[in-house]
N, C-alpha and C positions, 0 to 999 in steps of 0.2 A: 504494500500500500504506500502511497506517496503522501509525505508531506503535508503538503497543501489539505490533501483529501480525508488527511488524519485529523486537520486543523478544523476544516467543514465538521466532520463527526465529531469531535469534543467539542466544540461549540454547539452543538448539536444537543450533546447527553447533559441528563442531568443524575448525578447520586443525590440521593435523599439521607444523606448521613444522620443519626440520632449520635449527640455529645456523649450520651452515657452509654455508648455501648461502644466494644473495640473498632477500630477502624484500621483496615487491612489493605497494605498494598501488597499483592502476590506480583515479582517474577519469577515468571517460567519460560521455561522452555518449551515446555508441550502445556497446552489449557484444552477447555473446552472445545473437542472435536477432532483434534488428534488422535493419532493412535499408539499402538502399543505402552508397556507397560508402567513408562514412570507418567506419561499423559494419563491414568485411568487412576493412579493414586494422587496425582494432582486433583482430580474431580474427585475421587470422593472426600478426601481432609475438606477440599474447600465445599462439596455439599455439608459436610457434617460440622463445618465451624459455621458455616452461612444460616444452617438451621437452629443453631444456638444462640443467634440476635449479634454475632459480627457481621460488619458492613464493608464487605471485600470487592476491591477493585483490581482484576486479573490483566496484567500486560505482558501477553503472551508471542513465544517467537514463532511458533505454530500450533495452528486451528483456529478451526472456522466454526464461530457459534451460532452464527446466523441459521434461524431454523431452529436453534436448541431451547429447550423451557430449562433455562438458569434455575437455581436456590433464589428466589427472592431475595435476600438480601445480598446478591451475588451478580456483579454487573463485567463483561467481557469486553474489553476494547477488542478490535479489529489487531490481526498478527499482523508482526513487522518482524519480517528476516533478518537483514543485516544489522550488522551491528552498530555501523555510525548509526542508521537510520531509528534503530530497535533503542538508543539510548537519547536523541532529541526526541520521540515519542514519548518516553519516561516522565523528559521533563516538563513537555506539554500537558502532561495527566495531571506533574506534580502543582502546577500553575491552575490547571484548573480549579483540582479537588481536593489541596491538602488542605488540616494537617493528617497526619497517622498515624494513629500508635505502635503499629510494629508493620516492619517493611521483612515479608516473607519469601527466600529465594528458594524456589523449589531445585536448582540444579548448581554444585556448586562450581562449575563454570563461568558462571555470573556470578560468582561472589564477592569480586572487587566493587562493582558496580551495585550491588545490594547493601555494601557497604556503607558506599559514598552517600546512597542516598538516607541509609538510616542517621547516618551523623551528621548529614545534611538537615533531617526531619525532625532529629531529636528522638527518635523511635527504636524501639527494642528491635536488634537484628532476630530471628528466626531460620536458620540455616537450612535445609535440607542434605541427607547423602543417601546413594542410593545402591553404594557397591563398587562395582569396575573401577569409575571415576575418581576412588580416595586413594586406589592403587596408582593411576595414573598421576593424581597429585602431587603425591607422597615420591615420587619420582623427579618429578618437576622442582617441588619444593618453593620455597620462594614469596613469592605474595599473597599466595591462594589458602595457605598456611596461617600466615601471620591473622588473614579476614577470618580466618574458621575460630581463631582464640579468641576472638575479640569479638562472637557470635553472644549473644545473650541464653540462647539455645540453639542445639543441634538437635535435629533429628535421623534416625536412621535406621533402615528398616530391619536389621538382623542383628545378631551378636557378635557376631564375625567382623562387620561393618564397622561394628565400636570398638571389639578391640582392636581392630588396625588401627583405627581414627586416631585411639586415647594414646597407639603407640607411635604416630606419626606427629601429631601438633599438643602443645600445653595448653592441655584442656581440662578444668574441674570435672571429672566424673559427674560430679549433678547435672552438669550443663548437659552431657551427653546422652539421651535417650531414646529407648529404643520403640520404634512406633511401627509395627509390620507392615505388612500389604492388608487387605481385607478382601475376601472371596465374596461377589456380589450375590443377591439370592437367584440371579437368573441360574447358576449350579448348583443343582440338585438332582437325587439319582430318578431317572423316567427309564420306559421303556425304548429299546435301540429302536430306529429308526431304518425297515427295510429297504423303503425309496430309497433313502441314502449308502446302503451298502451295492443296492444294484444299482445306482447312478455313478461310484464311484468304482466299481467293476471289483471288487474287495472280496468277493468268494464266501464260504462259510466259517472263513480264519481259522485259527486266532489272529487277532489285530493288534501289534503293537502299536503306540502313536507316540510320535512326539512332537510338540508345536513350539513355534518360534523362529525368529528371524534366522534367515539363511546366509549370513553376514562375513563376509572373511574376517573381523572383526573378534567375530564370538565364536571360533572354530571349538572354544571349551567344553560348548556344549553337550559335548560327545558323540555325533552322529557315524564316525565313522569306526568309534568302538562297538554300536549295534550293530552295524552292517558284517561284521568280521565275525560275530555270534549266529547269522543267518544260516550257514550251509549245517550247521552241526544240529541248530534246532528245527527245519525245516525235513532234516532226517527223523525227526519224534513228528515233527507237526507240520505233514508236504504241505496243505493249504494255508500257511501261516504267514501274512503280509506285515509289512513295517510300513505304516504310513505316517508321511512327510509333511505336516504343514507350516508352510512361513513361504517366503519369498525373501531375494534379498540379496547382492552381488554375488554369492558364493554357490548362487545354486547349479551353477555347471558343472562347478569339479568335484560338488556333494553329488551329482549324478551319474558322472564319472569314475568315482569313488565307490560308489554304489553298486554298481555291474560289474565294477574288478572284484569286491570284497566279499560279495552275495552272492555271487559265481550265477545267478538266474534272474533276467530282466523281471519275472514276477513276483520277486520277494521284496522291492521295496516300489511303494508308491507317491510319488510325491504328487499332492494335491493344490499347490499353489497357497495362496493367502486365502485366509478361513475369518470374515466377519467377527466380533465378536458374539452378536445376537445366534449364530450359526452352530458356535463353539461345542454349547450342551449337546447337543444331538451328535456332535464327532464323537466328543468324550465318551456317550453311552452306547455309542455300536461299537468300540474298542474293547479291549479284553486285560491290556495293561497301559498304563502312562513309564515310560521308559528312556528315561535325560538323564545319562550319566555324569552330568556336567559339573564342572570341579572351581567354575568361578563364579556362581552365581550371587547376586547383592540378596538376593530371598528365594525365587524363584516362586511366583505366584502360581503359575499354571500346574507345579506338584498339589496345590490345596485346590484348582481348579478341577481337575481330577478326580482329586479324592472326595472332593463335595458331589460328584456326579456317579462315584459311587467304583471308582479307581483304584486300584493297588499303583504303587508308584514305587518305582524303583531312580534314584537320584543317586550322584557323583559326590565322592567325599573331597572336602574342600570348600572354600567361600560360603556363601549361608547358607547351602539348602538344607544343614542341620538343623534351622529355625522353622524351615516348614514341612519337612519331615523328622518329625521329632517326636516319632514314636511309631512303633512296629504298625500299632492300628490303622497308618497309613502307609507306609514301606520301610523300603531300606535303604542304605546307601551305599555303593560299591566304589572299589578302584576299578575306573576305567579303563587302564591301561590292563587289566587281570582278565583277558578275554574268557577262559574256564569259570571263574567267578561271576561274570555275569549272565553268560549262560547260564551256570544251574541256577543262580538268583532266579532270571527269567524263568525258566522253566518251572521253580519251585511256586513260586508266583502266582501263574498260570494255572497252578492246581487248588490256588486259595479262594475263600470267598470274596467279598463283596466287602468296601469299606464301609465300617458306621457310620452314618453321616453326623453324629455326638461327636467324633472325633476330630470333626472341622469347627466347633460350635464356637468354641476361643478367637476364630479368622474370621466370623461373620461381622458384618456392620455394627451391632449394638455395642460388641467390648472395642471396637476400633471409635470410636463414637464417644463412649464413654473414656478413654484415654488421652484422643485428643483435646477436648474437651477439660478435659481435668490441667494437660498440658499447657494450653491457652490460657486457664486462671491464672495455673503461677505465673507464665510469664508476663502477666499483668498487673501482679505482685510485684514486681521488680520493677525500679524505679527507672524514669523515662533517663533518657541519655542527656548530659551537660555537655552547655558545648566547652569545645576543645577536649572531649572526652574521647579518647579513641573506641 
């Protein structure tokens, strides 16, 4: 969006701020209408702080909310990409509609500029992390460091995520907490859906699935540790498919990878990018959820799974021990231990159905009630002085 036409829309909008209730600037990176998965926990915090009487203004670098029924007290400017452009946007907003009590950065990419504008505002910083990104920081070092100490609070979705955090920047353990993903209630266990096993040509399986971006990026995910456990389980179970969903730069040489490793073009399927509204109905014609992935910041889509009624077998390493953290939902293997996942799988495959009690911790209400509990304190704590770093 340009400039000019940014200037027409905030001249345009009006917030309706009430003095006595918090007043929230969100940037993000992903807002309303984006996709995948730190855009879906950006919307729900800010559904679930927006439903609790803060008055949040989202300036986001991508999505489109136009079309979207917001949180009422939850208002979306229009995305602006670039960054010169994505930070005179900022300050337009800030001229419009300050002041604010806490400037919240959902990605800590932007967290210089989250910065500037809390000690700009006088407002409590609110950090976000999400995983990958603290590793890549923590490499970097440098500025992005120094803005995460000087955060009023962090948030971040795993255990694993905090202790690298508390072991990379001087950070008060209080300030550091852990706030998960939350499993929305569209997953829940139904009955498989036949259309979809004969539209997707899938046979009478078993179905392994794993979803997620196909990124050279996130090669951790483990895709090509499944595919190397195929010929041997395919000897117990000939009609047993691995299906593929995400899209995503890498998905050539993961199909390539696929036909060397699987030794039979019909044991792995890849299905292209899957909706999220779509999701439930993959999930319950499948027979396991199976990402051995060894870097994950949470890995939402093993409680997506197991909410639809999924054994899940996850990669040890980075958080997936926060969302698989306990047999009731799976296991977690070395990836690189191709004998070890096989019998996992196989053993797996002979098991029931998860409890759906065993996701009840990751639904909306405890996520809800946390954040929520989160946003008191930090409104407890007293507004920023200036020259205060």
């Amino acid at each position: 969006m340009g400039l000019a036409r940014l200037a027409v829309w905030l001249g345009r909008a009006r917030i309706d701020l009430m003095a006595s209730r918090p007043r929230i600037l969100a940037l993000l990176s992903d807002g309303y209408g984006a996709r995948g998965g730190i855009a879906r926990y950006n919307q729900d915090l800010l559904d679930v702080l927006g439903a609790s009487g803060a008055d949040i203004l989202v300036l986001p670098r991508h999505g489109d909310a136009s079309g979207l029924v917001l949180p009422k007290n939850v208002i979306q400017m229009p995305a602006v990409y670039g960054r010169a452009q994505y930070l005179m946007a900022c300050i337009l907003a800030l001229l419009r509609h300050r002041p604010f009590d806490v400037v919240f950065c959902g990605h800590i990419y932007m967290a210089s500029m989250a910065w500037a504008f809390a000690k700009l505002l006088k407002a409590r910083l609110w950090m976000q992390a999400h995983g990958t990104e603290v590793a890549a920081a923590a490499a970097n070092g440098g500025s992005t460091r120094r803005t995460i100490e000087a955060a009023d609070l962090v948030t971040v979705v795993s255990r694993a995520t905090r202790h690298e955090l508390l072991g990379w920047a001087d950070l008060a353990p209080e300030r550091a907490r852990v706030l998960p993903d939350t499993v929305r209630d569209s997953f829940v266990p139904g009955p498989a859906s036949e259309e979809l096993r004969t539209r997707l040509r899938l046979g009478p399986g078993p179905i392994l699935l794993t979803v997620g971006r196909l990124a050279s990026t996130e090669r951790y995910k483990g895709h090509e540790s499944i595919f190397a456990t195929l010929p041997a389980l395919r000897a117990k179970f000939p009609t047993l498919v691995h299906v593929v969903a995400g899209e995503g730069d890498d998905r050539i040489r993961l199909e390539a990878r696929a036909a060397e490793l699987a030794r039979d073009p019909a044991a792995v399927r890849f299905v292209g990018f899957v909706p999220e509204e779509n999701l439930p109905d993959l999930y319950r014609l499948a027979d396991l959820y199976v990402m051995p992935s060894t870097h994950e910041g949470f890995g939402i889509v093993y409680l997506e799974a197991a909410a639809c009624g999924l054994r899940v077998i996850g990669g040890k390493g980075g958080g997936s021990a926060d969302a698989v953290a306990t047999e009731r939902i799976g296991v977690l293997v070395e990836p690189s231990d191709t004998a070890a996942l096989t019998a996992t799988i196989e053993r797996l495959l002979g098991e029931g159905r998860v409890d759906p009690a065993a996701i009840a911790p990751y639904r909306k209400g405890e996520f809800a009630h946390s954040a929520q509990r989160l946003l008191a304190r930090l409104m407890d704590r007293p507004r920023r002085k200036r020259g205060e770093p």
